[in-house]
PALONU-757392 format. One record per residue (C-alpha): x, y, z. Coordinates in steps of 0.2 Angstrom, whole numbers. Layout:
REM PALONU-757392
NODE     x     y     z
NODE     X     Y     Z
...
***
This chain:
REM PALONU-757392
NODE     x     y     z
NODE     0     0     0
NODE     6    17    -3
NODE    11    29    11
NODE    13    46    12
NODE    33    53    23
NODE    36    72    27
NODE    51    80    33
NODE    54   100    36
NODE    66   111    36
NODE    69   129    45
NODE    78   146    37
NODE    92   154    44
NODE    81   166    51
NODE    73   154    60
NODE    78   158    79
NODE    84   141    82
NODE    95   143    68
NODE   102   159    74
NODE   109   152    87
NODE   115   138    80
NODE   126   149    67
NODE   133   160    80
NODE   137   149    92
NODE   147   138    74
NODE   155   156    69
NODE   161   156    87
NODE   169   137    85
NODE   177   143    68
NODE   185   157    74
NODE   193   148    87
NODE   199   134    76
NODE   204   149    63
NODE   217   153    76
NODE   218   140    86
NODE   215   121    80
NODE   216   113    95
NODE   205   122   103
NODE   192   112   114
NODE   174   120   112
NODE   157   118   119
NODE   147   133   117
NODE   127   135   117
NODE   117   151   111
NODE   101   158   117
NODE    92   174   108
NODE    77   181   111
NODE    71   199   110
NODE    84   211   108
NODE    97   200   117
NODE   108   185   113
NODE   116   175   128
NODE   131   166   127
NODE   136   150   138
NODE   150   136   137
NODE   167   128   140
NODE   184   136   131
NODE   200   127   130
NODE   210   139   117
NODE   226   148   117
NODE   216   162   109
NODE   204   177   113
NODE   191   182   102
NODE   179   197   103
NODE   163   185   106
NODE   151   199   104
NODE   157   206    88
NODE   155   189    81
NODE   138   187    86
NODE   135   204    78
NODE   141   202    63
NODE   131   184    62
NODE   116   191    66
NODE   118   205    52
NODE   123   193    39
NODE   107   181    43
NODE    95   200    38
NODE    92   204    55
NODE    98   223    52
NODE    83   233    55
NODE    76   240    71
NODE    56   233    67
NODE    62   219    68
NODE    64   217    88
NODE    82   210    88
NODE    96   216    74
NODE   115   214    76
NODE   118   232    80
NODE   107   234    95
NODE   104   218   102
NODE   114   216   119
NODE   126   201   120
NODE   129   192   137
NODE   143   179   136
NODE   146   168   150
NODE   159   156   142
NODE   171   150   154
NODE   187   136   154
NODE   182   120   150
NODE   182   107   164
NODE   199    98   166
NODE   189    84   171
NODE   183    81   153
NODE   199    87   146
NODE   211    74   154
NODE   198    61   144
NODE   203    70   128
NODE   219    73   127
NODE   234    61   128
NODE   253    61   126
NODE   249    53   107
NODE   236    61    96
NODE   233    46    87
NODE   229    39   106
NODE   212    55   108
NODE   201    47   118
NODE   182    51   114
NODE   175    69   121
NODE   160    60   126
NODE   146    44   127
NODE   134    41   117
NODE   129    35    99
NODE   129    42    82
NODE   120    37    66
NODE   124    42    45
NODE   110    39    33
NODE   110    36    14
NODE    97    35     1
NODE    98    31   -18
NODE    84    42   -18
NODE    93    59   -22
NODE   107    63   -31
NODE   114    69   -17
NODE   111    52    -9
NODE    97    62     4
NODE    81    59     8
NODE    71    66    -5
NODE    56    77     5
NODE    72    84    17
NODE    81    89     2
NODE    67    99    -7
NODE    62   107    10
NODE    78   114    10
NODE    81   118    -6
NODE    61   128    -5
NODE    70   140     8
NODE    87   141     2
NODE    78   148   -14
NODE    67   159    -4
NODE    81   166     5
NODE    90   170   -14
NODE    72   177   -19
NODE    72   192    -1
NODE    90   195    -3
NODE    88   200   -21
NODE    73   209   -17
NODE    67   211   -33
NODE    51   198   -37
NODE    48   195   -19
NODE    51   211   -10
NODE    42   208     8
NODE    53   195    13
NODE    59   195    33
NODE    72   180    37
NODE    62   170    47
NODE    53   154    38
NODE    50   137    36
NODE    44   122    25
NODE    38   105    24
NODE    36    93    12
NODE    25    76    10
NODE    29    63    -3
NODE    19    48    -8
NODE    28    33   -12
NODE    24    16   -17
NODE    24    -3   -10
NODE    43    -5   -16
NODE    48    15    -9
NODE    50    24   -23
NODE    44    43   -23
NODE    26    44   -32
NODE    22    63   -32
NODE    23    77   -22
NODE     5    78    -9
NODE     9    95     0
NODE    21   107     0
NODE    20   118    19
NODE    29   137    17
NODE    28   150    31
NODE    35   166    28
NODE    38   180    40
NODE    35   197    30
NODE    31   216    32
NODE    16   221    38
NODE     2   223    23
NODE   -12   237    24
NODE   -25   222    21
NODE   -23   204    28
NODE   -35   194    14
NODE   -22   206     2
NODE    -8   199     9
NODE   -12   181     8
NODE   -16   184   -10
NODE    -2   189   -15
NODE     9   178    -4
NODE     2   162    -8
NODE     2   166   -27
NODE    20   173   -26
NODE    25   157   -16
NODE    19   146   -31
NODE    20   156   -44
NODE    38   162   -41
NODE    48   152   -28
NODE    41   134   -34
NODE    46   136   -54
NODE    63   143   -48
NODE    64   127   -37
NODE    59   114   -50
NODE    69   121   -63
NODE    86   117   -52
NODE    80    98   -51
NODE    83    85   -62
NODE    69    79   -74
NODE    66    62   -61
NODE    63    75   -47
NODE    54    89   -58
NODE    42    76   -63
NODE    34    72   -46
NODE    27    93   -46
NODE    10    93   -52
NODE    -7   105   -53
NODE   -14    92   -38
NODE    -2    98   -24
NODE   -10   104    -8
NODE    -1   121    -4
NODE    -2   126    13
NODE     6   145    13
NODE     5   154    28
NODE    -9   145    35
NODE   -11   153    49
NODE   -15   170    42
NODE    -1   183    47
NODE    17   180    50
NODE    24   199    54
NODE    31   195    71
NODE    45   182    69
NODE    63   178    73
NODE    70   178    91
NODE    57   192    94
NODE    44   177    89
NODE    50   164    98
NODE    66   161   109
NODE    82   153   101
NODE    91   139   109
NODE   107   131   101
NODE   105   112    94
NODE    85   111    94
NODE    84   109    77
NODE    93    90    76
NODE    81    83    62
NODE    81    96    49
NODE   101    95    53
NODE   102    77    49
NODE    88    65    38
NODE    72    75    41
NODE    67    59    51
NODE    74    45    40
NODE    84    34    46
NODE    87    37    66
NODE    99    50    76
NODE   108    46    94
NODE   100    63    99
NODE   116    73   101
NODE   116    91    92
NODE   131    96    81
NODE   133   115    83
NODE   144   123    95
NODE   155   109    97
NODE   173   106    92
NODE   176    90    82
NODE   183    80    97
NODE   164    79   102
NODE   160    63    96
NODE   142    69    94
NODE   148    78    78
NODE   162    72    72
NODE   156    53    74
NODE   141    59    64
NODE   150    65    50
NODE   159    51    48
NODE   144    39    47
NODE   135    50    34
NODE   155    48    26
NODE   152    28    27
NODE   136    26    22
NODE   137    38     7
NODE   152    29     2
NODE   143    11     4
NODE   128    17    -6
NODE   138    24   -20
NODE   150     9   -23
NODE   135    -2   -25
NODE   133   -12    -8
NODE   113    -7    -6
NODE   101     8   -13
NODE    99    13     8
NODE   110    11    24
NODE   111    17    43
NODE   127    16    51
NODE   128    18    70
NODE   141    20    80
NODE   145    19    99
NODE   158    28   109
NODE   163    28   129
NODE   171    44   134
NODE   189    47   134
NODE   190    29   125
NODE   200    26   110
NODE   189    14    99
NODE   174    12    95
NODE   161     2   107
NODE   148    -4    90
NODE   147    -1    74
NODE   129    -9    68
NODE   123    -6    51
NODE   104    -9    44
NODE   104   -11    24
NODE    85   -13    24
NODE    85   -28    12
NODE    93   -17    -3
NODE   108   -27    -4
NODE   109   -37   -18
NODE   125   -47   -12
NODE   128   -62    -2
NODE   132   -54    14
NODE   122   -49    30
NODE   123   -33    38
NODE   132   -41    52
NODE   148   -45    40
NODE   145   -26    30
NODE   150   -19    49
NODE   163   -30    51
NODE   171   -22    32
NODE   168    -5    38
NODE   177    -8    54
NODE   193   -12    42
NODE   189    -1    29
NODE   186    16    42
NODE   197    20    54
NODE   185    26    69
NODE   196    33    83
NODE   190    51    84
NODE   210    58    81
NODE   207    46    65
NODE   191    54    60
NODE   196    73    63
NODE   213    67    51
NODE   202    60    38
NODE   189    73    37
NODE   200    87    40
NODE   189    92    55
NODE   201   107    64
NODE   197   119    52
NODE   185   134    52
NODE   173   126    42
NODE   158   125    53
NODE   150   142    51
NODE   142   136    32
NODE   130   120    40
NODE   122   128    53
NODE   110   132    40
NODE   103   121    28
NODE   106   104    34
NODE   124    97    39
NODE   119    84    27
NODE   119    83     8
NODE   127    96     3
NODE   142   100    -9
NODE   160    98    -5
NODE   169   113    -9
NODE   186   123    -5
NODE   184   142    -3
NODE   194   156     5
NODE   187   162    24
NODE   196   178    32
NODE   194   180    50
NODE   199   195    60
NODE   209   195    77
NODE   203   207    91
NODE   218   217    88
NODE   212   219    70
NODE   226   206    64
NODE   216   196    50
NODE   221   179    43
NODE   215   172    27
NODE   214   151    27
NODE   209   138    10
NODE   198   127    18
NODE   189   111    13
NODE   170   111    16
NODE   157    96    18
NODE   172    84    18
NODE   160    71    22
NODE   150    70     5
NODE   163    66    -3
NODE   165    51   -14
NODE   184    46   -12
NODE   182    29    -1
NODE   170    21   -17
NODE   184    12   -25
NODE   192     4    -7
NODE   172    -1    -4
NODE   173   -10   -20
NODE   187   -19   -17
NODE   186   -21     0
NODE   170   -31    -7
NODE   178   -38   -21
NODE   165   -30   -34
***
């Protein structure tokens, strides 16, 4: 029988995801000058003020509130309407040295010897059901705001936009799990405030589907495009008015937004958030690396869908599981059991490992408190950060390590195919 899977996704003007970015533009620019620095920071904003909390370990000092600032700018919250903008807001850090207690779990004489900065399990997903090897309702959610935040920066065809929004997406698929058609598509928009509210819900509902849909569809491929027909139930702003929004709407809190961060529900997550934390925390660099494995796995052939967990003890070296779940989509003779026991040989998981592997020390974390850590396209660019005492320094640095494709062939021969 047929069923119908949603997954959403939030904008970077979503309060939730305000936080989330300052509190990863703090981690990278203490790994910008310092990249071994230890780092658990969390970020609260609500109206007109931003509060910062954590543990530090670096050998650098940074102007906190500056970086909050100019986040907050650069996410659209630049006007005083608003209730919060970057230039007014106050900014309260209560960051403090990290626990020695923790510490002396991490660090060892050897690197290579790091011990984990913490319990807990971590989960990587991979579909064959994207190009991208995503869940297919998580990556047009996010693609539907990533456009819509082209659409208000541009403010040309759109030109009400405020930062806040967010989207969902329901897909139908059929008794063997492939996407059928698109049933609803969910987009709420914060916006100026309109003289007449049937007006504005006119004119954003037929801008929503007249503008930002087409300029969606036509960035997919025809397999994708294909599932948009005239029978999708559009829910725009469905509950009227959406003026009031951001950390002025609701309050902001650092790593509430795990889902839309990860598989929009597919698969499973061990429940640990990724921003704010350096990459010794196993919670994010453990779930890199699985998304890094099972990407990999699907790609080289061994299944169309894969979880892979893995377990850690803090301040212990290896691993303490690695399960994987292939959900019958692999068409070799070999059980899940024996795919966990090649990935064991084929990936090195000692956190030291991972961080090597992936290149995890570097400023690079600021780009996917936004849009999804997962899914997205490896690239190097140029980031310049600025010391306190105006000093700047300009680093080449590898983003989305993770998605990238360069373990297929050792899968495949690892697996003799």
């Amino acid at each position: 029988m047929a069923y119908l899977f949603t997954s959403e996704s939030v904008s970077e003007g979503h309060p939730d995801k305000v936080a989330d970015q300052i509190s990863d533009a703090l981690i990278d620019n203490f790994l910008a000058f310092d990249s071994e620095s230890k780092v658990a920071c969390e970020t609260l904003v609500t109206t007109g003020q931003v509060v910062l909390a954590g543990e530090v370990k670096s050998k650098t000092y940074l102007d906190v509130q500056k970086i909050a600032r100019d986040t907050i700018n650069k996410i659209g919250y630049t006007k005083s309407e608003y209730m919060f903008d970057g230039n007014s807001c106050g900014v309260f850090s209560a960051i403090h040295e990290q626990s020695e207690d923790i510490n002396r779990g991490v660090d060892r004489a050897s690197k290579e010897e790091q011990g984990a900065g913490d319990q807990g399990m971590m989960f990587g997903y991979a579909t064959r059901e994207t190009e991208n090897y995503m869940p297919l309702a998580l990556d047009l959610s996010h693609r539907i705001l990533k456009e819509l935040a082209d659409l208000r920066r541009e403010n040309k065809e759109i030109t009400y936009l405020r930062p806040d929004s967010k989207s969902q997406v329901t897909i139908e698929y059929s008794d063997d799990n492939l996407p059928q058609r698109i049933d609803a598509i969910v987009v709420s928009t914060q916006h100026d405030d309109f003289d007449n509210d049937e007006d504005m819900l006119s004119k954003i509902r037929k801008d929503i589907v007249d503008i930002l849909i087409p300029r969606v569809v036509a960035k997919l491929p025809e397999n994708i495009q294909v599932l948009f027909n005239n029978d999708i139930t559009y829910h725009i702003n469905p509950t009227g008015k959406f003026v009031i929004g951001g950390p002025h709407g609701d309050t902001g809190l650092t790593g509430r937004k795990i889902i839309v961060d990860t598989y929009g529900g597919k698969g499973a997550h061990g429940g640990g958030a990724f921003s704010g934390k350096d990459p010794s925390k196993v919670d994010r660099s453990a779930a890199y690396a699985t998304r890094h494995i099972a990407k990999n796995m699907v790609a080289a052939g061994i299944c169309e869908e894969i979880l892979v967990q893995v377990s850690y003890a803090i301040g212990v070296v290896e691993p303490t599981s690695i399960f994987v779940e292939t959900y019958g989509t692999c068409p070799f003779n070999v059980t899940d059991g024996e795919i966990a026991e090649k990935i064991s040989e084929i990936f090195d998981m000692r956190p030291s490992a991972i961080e090597t592997r992936l290149k995890l020390r570097k400023p690079i974390y600021s780009e996917t408190a936004a849009y999804g850590h997962m899914g997205r396209d490896p690239e190097t660019v140029s980031k310049t950060f600025e010391q306190p005492n105006g000093e700047p320094i300009t680093l080449d640095v590898e983003l989305f390590t993770w998605e990238k494709l360069d373990y297929v062939d050792k899968v495949k021969t690892a697996f003799g195919i």
